[in-house]
C-alpha atoms as an extended CHARMM CRD file, in Angstrom:
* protein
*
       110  EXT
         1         1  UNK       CA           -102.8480000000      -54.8310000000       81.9620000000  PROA      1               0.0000000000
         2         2  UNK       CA            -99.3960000000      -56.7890000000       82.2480000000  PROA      2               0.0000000000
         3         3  UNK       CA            -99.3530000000      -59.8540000000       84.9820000000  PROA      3               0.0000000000
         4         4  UNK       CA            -96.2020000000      -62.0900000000       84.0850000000  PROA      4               0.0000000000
         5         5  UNK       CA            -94.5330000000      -64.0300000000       86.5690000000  PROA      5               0.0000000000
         6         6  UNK       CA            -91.1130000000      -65.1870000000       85.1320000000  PROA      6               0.0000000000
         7         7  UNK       CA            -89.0760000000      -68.5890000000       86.9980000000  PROA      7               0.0000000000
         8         8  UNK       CA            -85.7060000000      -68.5460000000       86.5440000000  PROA      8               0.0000000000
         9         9  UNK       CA            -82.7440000000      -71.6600000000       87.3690000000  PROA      9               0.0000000000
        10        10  UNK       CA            -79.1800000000      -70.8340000000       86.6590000000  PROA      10              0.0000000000
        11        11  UNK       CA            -79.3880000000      -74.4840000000       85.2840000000  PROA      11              0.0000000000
        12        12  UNK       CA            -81.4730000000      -77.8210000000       85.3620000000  PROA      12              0.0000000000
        13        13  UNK       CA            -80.6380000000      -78.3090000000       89.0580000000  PROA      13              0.0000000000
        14        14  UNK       CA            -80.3660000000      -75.0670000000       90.5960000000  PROA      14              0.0000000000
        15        15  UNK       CA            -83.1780000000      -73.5720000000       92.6730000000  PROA      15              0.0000000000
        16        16  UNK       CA            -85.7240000000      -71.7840000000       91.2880000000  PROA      16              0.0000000000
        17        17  UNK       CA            -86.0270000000      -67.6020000000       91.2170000000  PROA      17              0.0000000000
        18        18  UNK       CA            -89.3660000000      -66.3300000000       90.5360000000  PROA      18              0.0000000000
        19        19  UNK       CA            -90.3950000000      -62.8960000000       89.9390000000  PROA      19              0.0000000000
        20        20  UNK       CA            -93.5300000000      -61.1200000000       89.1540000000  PROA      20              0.0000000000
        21        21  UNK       CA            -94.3850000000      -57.8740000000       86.6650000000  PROA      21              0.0000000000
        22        22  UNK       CA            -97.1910000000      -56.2330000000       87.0560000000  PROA      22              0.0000000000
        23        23  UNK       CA            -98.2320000000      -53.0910000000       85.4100000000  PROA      23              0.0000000000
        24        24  UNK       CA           -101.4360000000      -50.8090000000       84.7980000000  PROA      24              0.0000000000
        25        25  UNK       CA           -101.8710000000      -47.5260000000       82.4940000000  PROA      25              0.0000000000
        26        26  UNK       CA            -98.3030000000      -47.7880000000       81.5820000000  PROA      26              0.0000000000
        27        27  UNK       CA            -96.9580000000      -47.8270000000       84.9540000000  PROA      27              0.0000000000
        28        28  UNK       CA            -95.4090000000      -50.8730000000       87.2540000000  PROA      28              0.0000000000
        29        29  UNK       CA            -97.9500000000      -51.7600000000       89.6680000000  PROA      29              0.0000000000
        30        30  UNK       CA            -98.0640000000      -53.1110000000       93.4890000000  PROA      30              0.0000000000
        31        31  UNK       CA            -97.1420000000      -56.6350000000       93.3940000000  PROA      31              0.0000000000
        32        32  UNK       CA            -94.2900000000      -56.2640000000       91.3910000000  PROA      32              0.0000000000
        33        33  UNK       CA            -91.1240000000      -57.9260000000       92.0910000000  PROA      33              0.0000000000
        34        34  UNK       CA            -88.3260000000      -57.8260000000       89.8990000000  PROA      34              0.0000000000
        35        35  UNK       CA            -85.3570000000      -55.1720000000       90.9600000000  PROA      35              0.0000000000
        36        36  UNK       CA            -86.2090000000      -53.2260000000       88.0270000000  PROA      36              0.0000000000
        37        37  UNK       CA            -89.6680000000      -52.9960000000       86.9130000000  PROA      37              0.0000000000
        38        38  UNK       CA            -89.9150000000      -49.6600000000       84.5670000000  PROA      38              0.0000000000
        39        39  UNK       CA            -87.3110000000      -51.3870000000       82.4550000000  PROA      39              0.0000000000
        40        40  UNK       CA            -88.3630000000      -55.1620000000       82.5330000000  PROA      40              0.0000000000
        41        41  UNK       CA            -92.0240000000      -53.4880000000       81.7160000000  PROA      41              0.0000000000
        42        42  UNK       CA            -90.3120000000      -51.0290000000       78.7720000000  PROA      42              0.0000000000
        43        43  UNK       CA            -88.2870000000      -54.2680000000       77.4310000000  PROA      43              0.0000000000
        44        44  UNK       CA            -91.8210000000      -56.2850000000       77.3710000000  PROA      44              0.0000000000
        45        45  UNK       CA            -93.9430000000      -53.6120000000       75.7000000000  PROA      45              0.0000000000
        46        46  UNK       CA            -91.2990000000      -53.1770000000       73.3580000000  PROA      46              0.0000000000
        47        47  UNK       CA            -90.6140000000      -56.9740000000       71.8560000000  PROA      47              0.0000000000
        48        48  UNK       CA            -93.3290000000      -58.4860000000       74.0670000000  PROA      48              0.0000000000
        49        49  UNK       CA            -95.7940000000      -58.9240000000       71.0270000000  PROA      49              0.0000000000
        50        50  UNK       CA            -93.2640000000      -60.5280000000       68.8200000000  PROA      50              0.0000000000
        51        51  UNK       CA            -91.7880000000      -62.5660000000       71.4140000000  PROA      51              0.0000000000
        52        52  UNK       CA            -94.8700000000      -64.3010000000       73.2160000000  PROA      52              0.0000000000
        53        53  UNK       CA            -97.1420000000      -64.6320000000       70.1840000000  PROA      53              0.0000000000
        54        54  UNK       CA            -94.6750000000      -64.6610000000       67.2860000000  PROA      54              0.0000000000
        55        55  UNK       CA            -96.1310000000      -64.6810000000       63.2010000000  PROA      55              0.0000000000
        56        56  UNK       CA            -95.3380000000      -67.2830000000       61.6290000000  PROA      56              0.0000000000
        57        57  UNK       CA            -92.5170000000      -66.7880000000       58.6990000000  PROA      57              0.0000000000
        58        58  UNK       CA            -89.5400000000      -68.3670000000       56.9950000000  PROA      58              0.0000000000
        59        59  UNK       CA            -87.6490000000      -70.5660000000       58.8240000000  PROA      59              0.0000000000
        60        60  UNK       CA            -84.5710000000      -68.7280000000       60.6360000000  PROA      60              0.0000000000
        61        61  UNK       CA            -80.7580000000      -69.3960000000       60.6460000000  PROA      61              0.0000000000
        62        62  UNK       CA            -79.4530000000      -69.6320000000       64.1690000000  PROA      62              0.0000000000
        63        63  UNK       CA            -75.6350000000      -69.8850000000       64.6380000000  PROA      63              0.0000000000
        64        64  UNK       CA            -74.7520000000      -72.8350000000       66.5230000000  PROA      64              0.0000000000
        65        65  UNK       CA            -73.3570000000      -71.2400000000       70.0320000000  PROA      65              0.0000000000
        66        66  UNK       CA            -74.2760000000      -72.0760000000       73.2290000000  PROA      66              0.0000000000
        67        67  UNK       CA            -74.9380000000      -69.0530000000       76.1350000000  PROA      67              0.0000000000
        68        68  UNK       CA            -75.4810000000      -71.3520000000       78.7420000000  PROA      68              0.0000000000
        69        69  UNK       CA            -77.4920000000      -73.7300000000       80.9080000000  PROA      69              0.0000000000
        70        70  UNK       CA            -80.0140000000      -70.9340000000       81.9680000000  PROA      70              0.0000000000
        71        71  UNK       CA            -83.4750000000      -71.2280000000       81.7210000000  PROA      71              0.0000000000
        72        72  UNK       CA            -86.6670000000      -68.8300000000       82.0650000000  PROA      72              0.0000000000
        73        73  UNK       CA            -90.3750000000      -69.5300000000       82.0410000000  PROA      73              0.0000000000
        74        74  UNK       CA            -92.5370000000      -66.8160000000       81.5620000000  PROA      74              0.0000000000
        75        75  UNK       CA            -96.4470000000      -67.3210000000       82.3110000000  PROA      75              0.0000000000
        76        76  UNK       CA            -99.5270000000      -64.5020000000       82.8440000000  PROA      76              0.0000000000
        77        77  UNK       CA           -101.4870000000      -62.3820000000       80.5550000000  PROA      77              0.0000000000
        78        78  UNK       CA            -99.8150000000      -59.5840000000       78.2800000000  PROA      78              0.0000000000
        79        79  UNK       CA           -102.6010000000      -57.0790000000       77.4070000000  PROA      79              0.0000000000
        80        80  UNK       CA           -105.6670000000      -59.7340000000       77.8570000000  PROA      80              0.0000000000
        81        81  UNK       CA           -103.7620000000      -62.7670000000       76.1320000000  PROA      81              0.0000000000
        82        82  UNK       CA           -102.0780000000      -65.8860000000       77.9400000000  PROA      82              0.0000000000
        83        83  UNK       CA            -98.5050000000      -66.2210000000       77.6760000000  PROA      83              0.0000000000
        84        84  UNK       CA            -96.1430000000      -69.0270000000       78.3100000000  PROA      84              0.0000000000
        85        85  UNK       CA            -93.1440000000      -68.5160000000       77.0130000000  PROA      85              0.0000000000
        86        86  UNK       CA            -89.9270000000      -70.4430000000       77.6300000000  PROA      86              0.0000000000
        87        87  UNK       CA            -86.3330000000      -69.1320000000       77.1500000000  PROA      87              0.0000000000
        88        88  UNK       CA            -83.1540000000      -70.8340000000       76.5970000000  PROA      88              0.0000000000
        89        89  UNK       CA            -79.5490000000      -69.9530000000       75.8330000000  PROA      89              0.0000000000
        90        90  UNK       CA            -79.3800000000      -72.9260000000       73.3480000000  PROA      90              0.0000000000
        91        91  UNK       CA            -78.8360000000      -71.1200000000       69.9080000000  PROA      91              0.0000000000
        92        92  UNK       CA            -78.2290000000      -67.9520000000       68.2220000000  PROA      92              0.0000000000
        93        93  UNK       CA            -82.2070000000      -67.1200000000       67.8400000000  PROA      93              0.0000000000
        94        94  UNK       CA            -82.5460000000      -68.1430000000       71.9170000000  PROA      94              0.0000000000
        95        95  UNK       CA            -80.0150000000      -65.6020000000       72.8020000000  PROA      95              0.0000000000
        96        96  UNK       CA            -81.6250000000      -63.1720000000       70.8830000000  PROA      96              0.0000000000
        97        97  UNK       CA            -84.2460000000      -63.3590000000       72.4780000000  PROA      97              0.0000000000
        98        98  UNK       CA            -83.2280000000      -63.4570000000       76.3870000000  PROA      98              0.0000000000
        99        99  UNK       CA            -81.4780000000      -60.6170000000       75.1480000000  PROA      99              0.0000000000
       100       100  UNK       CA            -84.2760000000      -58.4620000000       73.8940000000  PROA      100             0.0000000000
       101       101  UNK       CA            -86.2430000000      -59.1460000000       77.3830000000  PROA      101             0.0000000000
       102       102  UNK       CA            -83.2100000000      -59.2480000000       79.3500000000  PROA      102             0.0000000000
       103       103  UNK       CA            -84.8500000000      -56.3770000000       82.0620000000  PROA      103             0.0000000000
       104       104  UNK       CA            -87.3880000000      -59.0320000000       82.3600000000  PROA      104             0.0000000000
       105       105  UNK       CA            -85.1900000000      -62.3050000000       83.1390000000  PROA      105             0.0000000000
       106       106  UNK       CA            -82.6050000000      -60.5520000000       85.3870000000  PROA      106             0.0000000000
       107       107  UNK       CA            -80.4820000000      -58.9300000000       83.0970000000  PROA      107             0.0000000000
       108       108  UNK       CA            -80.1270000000      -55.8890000000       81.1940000000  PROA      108             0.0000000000
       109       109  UNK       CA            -81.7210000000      -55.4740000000       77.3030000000  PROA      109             0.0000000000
       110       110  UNK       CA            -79.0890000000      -55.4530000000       74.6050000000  PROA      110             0.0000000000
Protein backbone atom coordinates (compact mmCIF):
# COMPACT_ATOMS: atom_id res chain seq x y z
CA UNK A 1 0.00 0.00 0.00
CA UNK A 2 1.14 3.64 -1.12
CA UNK A 3 -0.37 6.72 1.14
CA UNK A 4 1.88 9.89 0.36
CA UNK A 5 0.60 13.20 0.65
CA UNK A 6 3.06 15.63 -1.11
CA UNK A 7 2.90 19.90 -0.11
CA UNK A 8 4.06 21.90 -2.60
CA UNK A 9 4.97 26.18 -2.53
CA UNK A 10 6.15 27.71 -5.72
CA UNK A 11 8.55 29.41 -3.14
CA UNK A 12 9.08 30.23 0.67
CA UNK A 13 6.03 32.53 0.65
CA UNK A 14 3.63 31.20 -1.68
CA UNK A 15 0.61 29.19 -0.55
CA UNK A 16 0.73 25.83 -0.04
CA UNK A 17 -0.62 22.89 -2.71
CA UNK A 18 -1.15 19.61 -1.23
CA UNK A 19 -1.94 16.48 -2.89
CA UNK A 20 -2.49 12.97 -1.91
CA UNK A 21 -1.44 9.34 -3.69
CA UNK A 22 -2.96 6.59 -2.78
CA UNK A 23 -2.69 3.23 -4.30
CA UNK A 24 -3.59 -0.58 -3.61
CA UNK A 25 -2.62 -3.89 -5.71
CA UNK A 26 -0.90 -1.73 -8.16
CA UNK A 27 -3.69 0.48 -8.88
CA UNK A 28 -4.47 4.36 -7.75
CA UNK A 29 -6.98 4.20 -5.14
CA UNK A 30 -10.08 6.49 -3.88
CA UNK A 31 -8.65 9.34 -2.12
CA UNK A 32 -6.29 10.19 -4.56
CA UNK A 33 -5.68 13.61 -5.65
CA UNK A 34 -3.07 14.53 -7.88
CA UNK A 35 -4.24 15.17 -11.79
CA UNK A 36 -2.36 12.21 -12.71
CA UNK A 37 -2.18 9.37 -10.44
CA UNK A 38 -1.16 6.13 -12.72
CA UNK A 39 1.93 8.14 -13.55
CA UNK A 40 2.84 9.93 -10.18
CA UNK A 41 2.22 6.13 -8.75
CA UNK A 42 4.52 4.52 -11.87
CA UNK A 43 7.26 7.43 -11.18
CA UNK A 44 7.17 6.39 -7.25
CA UNK A 45 7.37 2.62 -7.67
CA UNK A 46 9.97 3.17 -10.03
CA UNK A 47 12.73 5.49 -8.01
CA UNK A 48 10.58 5.55 -4.86
CA UNK A 49 12.96 3.04 -2.98
CA UNK A 50 16.07 4.89 -3.84
CA UNK A 51 14.68 8.18 -3.33
CA UNK A 52 12.89 7.98 0.21
CA UNK A 53 15.27 5.53 1.87
CA UNK A 54 18.50 6.05 -0.07
CA UNK A 55 21.94 3.52 0.72
CA UNK A 56 24.40 5.12 1.84
CA UNK A 57 27.57 5.51 -0.73
CA UNK A 58 30.31 7.83 -1.89
CA UNK A 59 29.76 11.20 -1.62
CA UNK A 60 28.20 12.73 -4.99
CA UNK A 61 29.26 15.67 -7.28
CA UNK A 62 26.39 18.04 -7.83
CA UNK A 63 26.90 20.89 -10.37
CA UNK A 64 26.31 24.11 -8.85
CA UNK A 65 22.88 25.35 -10.73
CA UNK A 66 20.01 26.53 -9.28
CA UNK A 67 16.21 25.26 -10.70
CA UNK A 68 14.43 27.40 -8.55
CA UNK A 69 12.76 28.47 -5.31
CA UNK A 70 10.31 25.41 -5.36
CA UNK A 71 9.86 23.24 -2.67
CA UNK A 72 8.05 19.72 -2.00
CA UNK A 73 7.47 17.74 1.15
CA UNK A 74 6.55 14.37 0.81
CA UNK A 75 5.14 12.43 4.02
CA UNK A 76 3.05 8.79 4.34
CA UNK A 77 4.03 5.24 4.14
CA UNK A 78 5.60 3.64 0.85
CA UNK A 79 4.97 -0.14 1.07
CA UNK A 80 4.72 -0.26 5.15
CA UNK A 81 7.71 2.29 5.75
CA UNK A 82 7.43 6.11 6.81
CA UNK A 83 8.59 8.57 4.44
CA UNK A 84 9.44 12.18 4.72
CA UNK A 85 11.14 13.32 2.12
CA UNK A 86 11.92 16.91 1.17
CA UNK A 87 12.74 18.23 -2.36
CA UNK A 88 14.51 21.21 -3.51
CA UNK A 89 15.74 22.70 -6.77
CA UNK A 90 19.02 23.78 -5.00
CA UNK A 91 21.73 21.63 -6.87
CA UNK A 92 22.39 19.32 -9.60
CA UNK A 93 21.58 16.03 -7.33
CA UNK A 94 18.09 18.05 -6.11
CA UNK A 95 17.02 18.40 -9.63
CA UNK A 96 17.64 15.03 -10.28
CA UNK A 97 15.65 14.05 -8.15
CA UNK A 98 12.31 16.29 -8.56
CA UNK A 99 12.93 15.12 -11.86
CA UNK A 100 12.76 11.40 -11.42
CA UNK A 101 9.33 11.91 -9.30
CA UNK A 102 8.24 14.72 -11.28
CA UNK A 103 4.45 12.84 -11.90
CA UNK A 104 4.46 13.01 -8.22
CA UNK A 105 5.29 16.88 -7.50
CA UNK A 106 3.24 18.30 -10.42
CA UNK A 107 5.30 17.76 -13.22
CA UNK A 108 6.15 15.28 -15.70
CA UNK A 109 9.24 12.46 -15.09
CA UNK A 110 12.30 13.13 -17.18
Amino acid sequence: MIDLTISIRDHPDAPEHVFRLVATDGNPAAGSTLPEPGAALSAVERFGEDIFFPKPGPPKLCTQQYGGPQVALVTGTFHGRPVRSTFTLTDGCEIARWNAMGPLLGGTAT
